[in-house]
Backbone and ligand atoms as CSV (ligand in chain L), in Angstrom:
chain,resi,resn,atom,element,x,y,z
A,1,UNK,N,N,-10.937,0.909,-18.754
A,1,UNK,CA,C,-9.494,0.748,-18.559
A,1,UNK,C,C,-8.938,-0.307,-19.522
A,2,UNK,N,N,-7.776,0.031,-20.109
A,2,UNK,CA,C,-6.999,-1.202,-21.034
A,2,UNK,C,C,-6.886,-2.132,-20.432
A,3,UNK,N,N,-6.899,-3.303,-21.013
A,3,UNK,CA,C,-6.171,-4.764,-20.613
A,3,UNK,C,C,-4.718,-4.217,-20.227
A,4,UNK,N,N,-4.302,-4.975,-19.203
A,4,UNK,CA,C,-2.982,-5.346,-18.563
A,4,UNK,C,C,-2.115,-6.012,-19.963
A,5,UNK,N,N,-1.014,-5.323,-19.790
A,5,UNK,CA,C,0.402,-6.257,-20.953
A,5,UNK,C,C,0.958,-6.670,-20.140
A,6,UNK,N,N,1.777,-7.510,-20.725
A,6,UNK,CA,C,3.312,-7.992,-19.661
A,6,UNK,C,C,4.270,-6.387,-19.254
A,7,UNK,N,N,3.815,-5.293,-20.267
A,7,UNK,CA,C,4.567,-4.498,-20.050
A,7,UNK,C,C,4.487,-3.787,-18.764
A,8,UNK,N,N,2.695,-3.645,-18.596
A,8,UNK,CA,C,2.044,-2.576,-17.435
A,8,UNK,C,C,2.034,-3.149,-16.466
A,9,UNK,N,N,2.823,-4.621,-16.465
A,9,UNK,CA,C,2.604,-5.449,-15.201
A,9,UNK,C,C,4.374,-5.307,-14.843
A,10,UNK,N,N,5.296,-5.010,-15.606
A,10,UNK,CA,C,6.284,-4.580,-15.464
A,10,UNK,C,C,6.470,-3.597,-14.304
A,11,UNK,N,N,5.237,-2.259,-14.993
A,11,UNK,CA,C,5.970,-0.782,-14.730
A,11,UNK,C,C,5.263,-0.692,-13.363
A,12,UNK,N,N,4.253,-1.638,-12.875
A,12,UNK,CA,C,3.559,-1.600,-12.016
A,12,UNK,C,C,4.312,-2.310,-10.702
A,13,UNK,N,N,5.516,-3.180,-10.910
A,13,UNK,CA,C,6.677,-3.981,-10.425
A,13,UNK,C,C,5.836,-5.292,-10.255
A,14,UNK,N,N,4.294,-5.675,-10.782
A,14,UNK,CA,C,4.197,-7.440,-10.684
A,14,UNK,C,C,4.957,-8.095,-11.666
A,15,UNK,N,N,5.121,-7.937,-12.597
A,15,UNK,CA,C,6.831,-8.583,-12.706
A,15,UNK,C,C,8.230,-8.002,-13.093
A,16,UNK,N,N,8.865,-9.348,-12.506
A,16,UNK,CA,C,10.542,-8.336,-11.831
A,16,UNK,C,C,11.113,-8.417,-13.183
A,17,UNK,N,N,11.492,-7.245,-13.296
A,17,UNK,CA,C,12.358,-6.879,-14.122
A,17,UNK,C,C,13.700,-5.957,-13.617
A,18,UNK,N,N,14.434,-5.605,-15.174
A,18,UNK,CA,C,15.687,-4.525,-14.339
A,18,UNK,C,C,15.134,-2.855,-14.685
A,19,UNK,N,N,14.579,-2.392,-13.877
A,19,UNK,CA,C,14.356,-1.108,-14.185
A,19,UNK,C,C,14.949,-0.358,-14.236
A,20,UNK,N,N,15.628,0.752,-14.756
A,20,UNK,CA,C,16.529,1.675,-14.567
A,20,UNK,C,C,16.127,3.036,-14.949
A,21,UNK,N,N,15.243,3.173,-14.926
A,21,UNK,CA,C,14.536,4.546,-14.837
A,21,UNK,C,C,12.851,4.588,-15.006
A,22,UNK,N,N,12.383,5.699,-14.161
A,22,UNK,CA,C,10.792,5.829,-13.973
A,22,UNK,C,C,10.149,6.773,-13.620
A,23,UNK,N,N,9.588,7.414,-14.226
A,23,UNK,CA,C,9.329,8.561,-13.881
A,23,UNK,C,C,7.361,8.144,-14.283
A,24,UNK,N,N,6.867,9.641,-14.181
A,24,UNK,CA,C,5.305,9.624,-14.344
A,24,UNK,C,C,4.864,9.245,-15.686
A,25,UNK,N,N,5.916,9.147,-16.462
A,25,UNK,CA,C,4.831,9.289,-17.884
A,25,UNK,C,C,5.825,7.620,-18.393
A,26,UNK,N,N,6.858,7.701,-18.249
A,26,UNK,CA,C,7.651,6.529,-19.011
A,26,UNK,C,C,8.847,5.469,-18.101
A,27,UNK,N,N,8.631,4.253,-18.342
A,27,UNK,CA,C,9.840,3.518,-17.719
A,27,UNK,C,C,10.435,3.214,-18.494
A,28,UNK,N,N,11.967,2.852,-18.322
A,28,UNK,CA,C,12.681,2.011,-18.974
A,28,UNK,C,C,13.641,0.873,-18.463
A,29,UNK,N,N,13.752,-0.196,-18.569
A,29,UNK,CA,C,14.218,-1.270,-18.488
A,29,UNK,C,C,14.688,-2.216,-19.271
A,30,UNK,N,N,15.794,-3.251,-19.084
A,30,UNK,CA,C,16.636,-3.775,-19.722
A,30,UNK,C,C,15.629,-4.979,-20.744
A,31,UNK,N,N,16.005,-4.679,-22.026
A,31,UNK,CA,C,14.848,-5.789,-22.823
A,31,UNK,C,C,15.919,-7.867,-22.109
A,32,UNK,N,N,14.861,-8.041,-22.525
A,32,UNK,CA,C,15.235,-9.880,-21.892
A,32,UNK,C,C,15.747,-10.791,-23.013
A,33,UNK,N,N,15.831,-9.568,-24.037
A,33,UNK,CA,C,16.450,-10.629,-25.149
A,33,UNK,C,C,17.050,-9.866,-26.064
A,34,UNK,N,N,18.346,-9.101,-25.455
A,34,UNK,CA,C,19.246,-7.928,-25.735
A,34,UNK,C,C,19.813,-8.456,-27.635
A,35,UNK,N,N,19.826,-7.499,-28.245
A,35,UNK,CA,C,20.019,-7.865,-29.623
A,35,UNK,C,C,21.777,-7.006,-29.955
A,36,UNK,N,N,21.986,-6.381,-28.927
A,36,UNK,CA,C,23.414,-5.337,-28.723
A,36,UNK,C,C,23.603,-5.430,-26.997
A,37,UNK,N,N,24.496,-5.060,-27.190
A,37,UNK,CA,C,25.220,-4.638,-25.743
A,37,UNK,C,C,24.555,-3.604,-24.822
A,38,UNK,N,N,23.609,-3.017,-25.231
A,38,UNK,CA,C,22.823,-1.981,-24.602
A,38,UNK,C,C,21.480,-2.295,-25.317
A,39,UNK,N,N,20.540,-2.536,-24.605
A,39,UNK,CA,C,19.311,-2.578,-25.584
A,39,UNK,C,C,18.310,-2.437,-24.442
A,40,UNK,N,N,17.812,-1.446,-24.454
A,40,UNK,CA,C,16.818,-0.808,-23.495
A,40,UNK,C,C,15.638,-0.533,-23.859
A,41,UNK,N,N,14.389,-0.951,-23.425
A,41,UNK,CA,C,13.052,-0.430,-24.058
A,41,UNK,C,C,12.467,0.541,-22.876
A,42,UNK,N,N,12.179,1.995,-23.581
A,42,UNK,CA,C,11.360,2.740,-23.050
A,42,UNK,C,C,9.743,2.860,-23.122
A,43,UNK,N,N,8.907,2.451,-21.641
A,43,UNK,CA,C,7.604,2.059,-22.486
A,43,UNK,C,C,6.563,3.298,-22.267
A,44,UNK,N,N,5.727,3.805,-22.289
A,44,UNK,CA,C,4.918,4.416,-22.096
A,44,UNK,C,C,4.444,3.901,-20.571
A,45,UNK,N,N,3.713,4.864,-19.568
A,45,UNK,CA,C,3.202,4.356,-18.488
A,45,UNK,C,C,1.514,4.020,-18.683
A,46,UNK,N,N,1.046,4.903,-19.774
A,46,UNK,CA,C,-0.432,4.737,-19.860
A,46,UNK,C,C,-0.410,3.468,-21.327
A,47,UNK,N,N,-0.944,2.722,-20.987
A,47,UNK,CA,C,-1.226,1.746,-22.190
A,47,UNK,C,C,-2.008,2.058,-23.253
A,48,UNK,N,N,-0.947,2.166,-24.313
A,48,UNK,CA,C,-1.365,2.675,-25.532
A,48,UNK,C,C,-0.648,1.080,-26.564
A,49,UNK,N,N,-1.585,0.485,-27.363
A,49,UNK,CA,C,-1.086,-0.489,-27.557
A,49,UNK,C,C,0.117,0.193,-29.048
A,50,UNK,N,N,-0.451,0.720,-29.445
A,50,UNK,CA,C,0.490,0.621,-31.156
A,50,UNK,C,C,0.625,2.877,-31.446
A,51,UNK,N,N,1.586,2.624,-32.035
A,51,UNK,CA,C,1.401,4.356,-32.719
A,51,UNK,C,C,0.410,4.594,-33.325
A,52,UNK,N,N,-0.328,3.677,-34.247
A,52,UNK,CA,C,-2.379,4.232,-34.697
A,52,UNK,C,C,-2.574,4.633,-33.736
A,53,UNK,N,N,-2.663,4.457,-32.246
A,53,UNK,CA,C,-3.376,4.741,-31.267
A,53,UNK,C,C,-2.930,6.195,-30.821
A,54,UNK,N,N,-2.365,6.647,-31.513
A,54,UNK,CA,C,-2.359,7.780,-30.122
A,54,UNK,C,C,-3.052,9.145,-30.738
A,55,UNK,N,N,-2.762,10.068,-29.852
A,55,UNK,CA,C,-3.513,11.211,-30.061
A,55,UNK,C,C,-2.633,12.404,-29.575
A,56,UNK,N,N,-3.652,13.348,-29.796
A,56,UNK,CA,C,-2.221,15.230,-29.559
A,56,UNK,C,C,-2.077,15.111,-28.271
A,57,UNK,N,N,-3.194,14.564,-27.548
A,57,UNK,CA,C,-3.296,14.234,-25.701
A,57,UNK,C,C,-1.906,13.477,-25.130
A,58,UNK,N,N,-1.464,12.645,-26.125
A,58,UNK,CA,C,0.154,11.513,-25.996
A,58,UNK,C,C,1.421,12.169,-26.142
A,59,UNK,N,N,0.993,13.393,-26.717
A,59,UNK,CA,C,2.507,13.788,-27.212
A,59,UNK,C,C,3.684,14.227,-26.094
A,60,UNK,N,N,3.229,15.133,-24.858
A,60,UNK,CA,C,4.665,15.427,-23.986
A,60,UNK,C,C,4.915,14.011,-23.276
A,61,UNK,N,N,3.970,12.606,-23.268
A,61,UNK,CA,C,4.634,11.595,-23.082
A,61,UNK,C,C,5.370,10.862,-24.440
A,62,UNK,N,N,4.710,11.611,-25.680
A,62,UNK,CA,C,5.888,10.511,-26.728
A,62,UNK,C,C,7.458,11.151,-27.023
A,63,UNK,N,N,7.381,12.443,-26.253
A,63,UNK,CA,C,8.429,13.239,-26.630
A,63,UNK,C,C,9.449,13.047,-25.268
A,64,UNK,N,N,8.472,12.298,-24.075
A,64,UNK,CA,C,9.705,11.719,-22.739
A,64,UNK,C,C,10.599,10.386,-23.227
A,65,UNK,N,N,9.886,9.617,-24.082
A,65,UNK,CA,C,10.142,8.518,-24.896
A,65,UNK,C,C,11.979,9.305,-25.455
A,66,UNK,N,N,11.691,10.130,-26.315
A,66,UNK,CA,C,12.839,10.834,-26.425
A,66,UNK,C,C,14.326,11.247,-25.423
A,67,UNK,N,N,13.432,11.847,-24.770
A,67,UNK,CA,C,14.519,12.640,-23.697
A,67,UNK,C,C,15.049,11.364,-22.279
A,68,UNK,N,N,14.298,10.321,-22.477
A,68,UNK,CA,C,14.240,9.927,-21.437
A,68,UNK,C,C,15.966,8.881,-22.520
A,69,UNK,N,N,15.507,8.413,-23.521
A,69,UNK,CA,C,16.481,7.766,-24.106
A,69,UNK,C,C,17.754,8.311,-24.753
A,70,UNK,N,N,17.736,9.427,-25.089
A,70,UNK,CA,C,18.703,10.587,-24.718
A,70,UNK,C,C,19.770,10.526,-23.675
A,71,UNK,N,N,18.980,10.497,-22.236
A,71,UNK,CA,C,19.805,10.700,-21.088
A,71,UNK,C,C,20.538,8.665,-20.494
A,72,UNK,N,N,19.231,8.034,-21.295
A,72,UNK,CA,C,19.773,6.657,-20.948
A,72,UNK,C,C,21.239,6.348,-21.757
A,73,UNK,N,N,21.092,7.099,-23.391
A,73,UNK,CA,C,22.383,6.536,-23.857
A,73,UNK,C,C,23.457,7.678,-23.733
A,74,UNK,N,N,23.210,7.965,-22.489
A,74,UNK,CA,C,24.703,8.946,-22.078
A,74,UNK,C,C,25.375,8.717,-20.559
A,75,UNK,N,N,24.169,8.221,-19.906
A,75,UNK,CA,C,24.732,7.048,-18.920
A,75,UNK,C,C,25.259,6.259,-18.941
A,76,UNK,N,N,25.105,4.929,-20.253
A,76,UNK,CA,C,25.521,4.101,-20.650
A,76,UNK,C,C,26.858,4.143,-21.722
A,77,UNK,N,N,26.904,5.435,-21.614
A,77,UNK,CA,C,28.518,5.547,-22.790
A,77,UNK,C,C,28.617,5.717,-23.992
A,78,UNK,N,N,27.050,5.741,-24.391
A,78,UNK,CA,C,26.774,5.602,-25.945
A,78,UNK,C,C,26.600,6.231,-27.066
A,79,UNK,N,N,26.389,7.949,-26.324
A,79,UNK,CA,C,26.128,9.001,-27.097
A,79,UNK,C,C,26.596,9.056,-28.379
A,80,UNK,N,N,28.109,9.133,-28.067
A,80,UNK,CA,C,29.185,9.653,-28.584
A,80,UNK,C,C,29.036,8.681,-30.206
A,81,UNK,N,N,28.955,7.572,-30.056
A,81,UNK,CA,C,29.432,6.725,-31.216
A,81,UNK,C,C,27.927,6.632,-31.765
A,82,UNK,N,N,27.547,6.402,-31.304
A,82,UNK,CA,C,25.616,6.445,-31.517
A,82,UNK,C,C,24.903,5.480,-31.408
A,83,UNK,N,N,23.724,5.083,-31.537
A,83,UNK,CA,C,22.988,4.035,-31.121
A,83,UNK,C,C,21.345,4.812,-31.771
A,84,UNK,N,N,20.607,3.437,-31.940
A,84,UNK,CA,C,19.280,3.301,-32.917
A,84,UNK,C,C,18.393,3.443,-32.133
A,85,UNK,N,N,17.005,4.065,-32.361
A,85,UNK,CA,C,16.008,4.319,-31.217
A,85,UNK,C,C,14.979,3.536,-32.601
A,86,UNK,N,N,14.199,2.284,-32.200
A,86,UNK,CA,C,13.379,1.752,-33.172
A,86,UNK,C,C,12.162,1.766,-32.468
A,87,UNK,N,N,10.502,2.083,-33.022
A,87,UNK,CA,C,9.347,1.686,-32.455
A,87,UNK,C,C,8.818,0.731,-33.412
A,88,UNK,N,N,8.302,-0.445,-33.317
A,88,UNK,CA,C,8.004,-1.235,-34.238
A,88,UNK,C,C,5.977,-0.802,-34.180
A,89,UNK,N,N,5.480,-1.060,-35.520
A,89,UNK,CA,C,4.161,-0.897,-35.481
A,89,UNK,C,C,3.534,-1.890,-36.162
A,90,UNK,N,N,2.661,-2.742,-35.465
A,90,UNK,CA,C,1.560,-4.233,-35.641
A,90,UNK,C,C,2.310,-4.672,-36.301
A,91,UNK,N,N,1.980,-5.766,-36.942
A,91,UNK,CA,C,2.537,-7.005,-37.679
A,91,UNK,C,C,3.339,-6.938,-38.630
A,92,UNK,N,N,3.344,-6.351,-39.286
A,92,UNK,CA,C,4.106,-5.702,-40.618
A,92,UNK,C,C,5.891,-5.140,-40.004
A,93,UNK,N,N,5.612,-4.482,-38.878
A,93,UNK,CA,C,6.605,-3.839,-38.190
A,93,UNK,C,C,7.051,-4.517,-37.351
A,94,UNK,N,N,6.898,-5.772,-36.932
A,94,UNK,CA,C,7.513,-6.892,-36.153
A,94,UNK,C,C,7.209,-6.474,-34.541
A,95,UNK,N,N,6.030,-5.847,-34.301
A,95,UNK,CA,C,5.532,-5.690,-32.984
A,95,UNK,C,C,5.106,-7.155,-32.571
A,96,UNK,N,N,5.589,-7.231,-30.960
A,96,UNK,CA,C,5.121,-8.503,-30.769
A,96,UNK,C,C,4.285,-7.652,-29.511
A,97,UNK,N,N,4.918,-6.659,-29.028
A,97,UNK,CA,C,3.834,-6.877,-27.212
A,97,UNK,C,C,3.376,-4.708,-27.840
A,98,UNK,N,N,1.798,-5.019,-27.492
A,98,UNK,CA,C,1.021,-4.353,-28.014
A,98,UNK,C,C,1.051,-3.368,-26.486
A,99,UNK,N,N,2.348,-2.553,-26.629
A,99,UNK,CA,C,2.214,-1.437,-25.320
A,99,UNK,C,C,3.137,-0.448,-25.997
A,100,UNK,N,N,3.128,0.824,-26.652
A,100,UNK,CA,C,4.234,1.669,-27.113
A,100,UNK,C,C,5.331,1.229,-26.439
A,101,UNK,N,N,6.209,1.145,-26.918
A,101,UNK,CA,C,8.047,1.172,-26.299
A,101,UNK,C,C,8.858,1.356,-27.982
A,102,UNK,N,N,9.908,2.036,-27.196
A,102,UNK,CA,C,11.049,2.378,-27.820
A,102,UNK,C,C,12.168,1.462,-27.854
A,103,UNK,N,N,12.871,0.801,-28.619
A,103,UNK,CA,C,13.939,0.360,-28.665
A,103,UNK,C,C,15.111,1.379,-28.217
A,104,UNK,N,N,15.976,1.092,-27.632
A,104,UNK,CA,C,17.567,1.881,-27.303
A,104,UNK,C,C,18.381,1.205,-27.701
A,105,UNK,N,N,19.188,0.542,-28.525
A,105,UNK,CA,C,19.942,-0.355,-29.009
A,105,UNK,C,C,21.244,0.303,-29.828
A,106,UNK,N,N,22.334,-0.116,-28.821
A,106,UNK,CA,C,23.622,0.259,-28.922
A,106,UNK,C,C,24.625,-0.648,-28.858
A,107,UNK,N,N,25.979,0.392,-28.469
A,107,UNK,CA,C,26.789,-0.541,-27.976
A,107,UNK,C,C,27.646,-0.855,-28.830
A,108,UNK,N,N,27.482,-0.883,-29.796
A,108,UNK,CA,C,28.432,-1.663,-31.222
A,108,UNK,C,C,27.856,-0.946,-32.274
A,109,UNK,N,N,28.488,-1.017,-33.804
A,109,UNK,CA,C,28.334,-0.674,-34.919
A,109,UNK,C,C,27.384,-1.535,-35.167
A,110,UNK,N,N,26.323,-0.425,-35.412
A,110,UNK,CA,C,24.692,-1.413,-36.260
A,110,UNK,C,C,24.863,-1.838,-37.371
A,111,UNK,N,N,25.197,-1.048,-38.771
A,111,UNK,CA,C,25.395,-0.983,-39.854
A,111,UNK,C,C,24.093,-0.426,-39.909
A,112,UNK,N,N,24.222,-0.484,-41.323
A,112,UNK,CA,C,22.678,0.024,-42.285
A,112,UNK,C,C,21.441,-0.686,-41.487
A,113,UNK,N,N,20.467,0.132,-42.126
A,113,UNK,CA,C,18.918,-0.636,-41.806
A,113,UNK,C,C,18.823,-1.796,-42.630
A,114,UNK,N,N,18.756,-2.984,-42.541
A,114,UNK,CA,C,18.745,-3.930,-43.169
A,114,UNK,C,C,16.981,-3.979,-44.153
A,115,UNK,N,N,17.389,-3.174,-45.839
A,115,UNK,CA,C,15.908,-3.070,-45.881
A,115,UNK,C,C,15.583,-4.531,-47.231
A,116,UNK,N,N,14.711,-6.146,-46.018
A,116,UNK,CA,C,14.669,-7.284,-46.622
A,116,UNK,C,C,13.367,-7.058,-46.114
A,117,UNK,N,N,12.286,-7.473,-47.460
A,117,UNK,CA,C,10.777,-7.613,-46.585
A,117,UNK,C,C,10.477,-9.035,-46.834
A,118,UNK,N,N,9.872,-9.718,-45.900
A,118,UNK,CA,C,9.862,-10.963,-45.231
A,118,UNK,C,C,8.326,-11.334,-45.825
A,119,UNK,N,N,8.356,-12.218,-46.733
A,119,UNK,CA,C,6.718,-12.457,-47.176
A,119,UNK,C,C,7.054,-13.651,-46.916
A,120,UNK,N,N,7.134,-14.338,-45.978
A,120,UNK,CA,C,6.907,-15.277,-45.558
A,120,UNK,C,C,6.010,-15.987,-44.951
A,121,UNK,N,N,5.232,-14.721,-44.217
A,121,UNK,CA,C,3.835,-14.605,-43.584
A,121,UNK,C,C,3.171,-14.303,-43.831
L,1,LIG,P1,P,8.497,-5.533,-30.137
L,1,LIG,O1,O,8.774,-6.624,-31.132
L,1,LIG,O2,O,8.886,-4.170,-30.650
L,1,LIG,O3,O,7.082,-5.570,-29.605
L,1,LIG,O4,O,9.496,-5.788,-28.940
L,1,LIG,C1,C,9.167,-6.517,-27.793
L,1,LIG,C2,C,10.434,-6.642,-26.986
L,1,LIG,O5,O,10.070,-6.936,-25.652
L,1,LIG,C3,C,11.368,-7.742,-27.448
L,1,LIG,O6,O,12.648,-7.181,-27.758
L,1,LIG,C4,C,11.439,-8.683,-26.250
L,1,LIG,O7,O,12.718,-9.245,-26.081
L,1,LIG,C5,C,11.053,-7.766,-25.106
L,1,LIG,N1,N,10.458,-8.411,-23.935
L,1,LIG,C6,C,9.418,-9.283,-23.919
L,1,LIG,N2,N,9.121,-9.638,-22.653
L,1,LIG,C7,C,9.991,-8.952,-21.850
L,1,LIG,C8,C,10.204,-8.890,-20.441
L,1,LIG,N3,N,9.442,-9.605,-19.576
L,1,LIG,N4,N,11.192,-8.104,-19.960
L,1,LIG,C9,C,11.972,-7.405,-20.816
L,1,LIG,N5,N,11.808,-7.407,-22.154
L,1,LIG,C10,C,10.843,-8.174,-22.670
């Protein structure tokens, strides 16, 4: 069995978070350090740490990842004008918590992808 994330300890409810949707394969809940007015991460329920990881076995859960954020930004008002669905991958990709999730990030005009690469690290 995988190590426990902060995420699977989320979807499991040992810690409180705002959940707003859950089903068998994916949750989603309000991120804790909103970057827009809507910023929702959809996570996987089986712990898969990064996109290297997955397999053809992942796919009708990477494709709920989809539909599930679909129906979140039409609850939330957002369809219409649009909003960014981001997965970040390991270090390079600014992953910090090693559990698949989706960014939902709306709400306002994003602009462009801001493309600056950071060799700072
Ligand atoms: P990433 O950099 O793609 O791994 O994104 C991790 C995201 O998880 C960040 O946007 C964090 O703000 C968010 N986050 C970390 N801990 C929590 C938490 N306990 N509840 C909600 N969001 C969290």
């Amino acid at each position: 069995m995988k190590k426990e994330t902060i995420f699977s300890k989320i979807i499991k409810r040992k810690i409180i978070s705002d959940i707003i949707y859950q089903d068998k394969l994916v949750t989603a809940f309000l991120d804790s350090n909103p970057q827009a007015p809507c910023h929702v991460l959809i996570v996987t329920n089986k712990i898969i740490p990064t996109i290297n990881d997955i397999t053809a076995d992942d796919e009708l859960t990477l494709g709920r990842l989809f539909t599930v954020a679909a129906k979140i930004a039409k609850q939330k008002g957002i369809s219409k004008n649009g909003y960014r669905l981001i997965i970040n991958c390991n270090k390079d990709g600014g992953q910090e918590i090693f559990h698949i999730h989706m960014h939902l990030i709306g709400g306002c005009s994003l602009g462009p992808i801001v493309s600056i690469c950071r060799n700072d690290n």
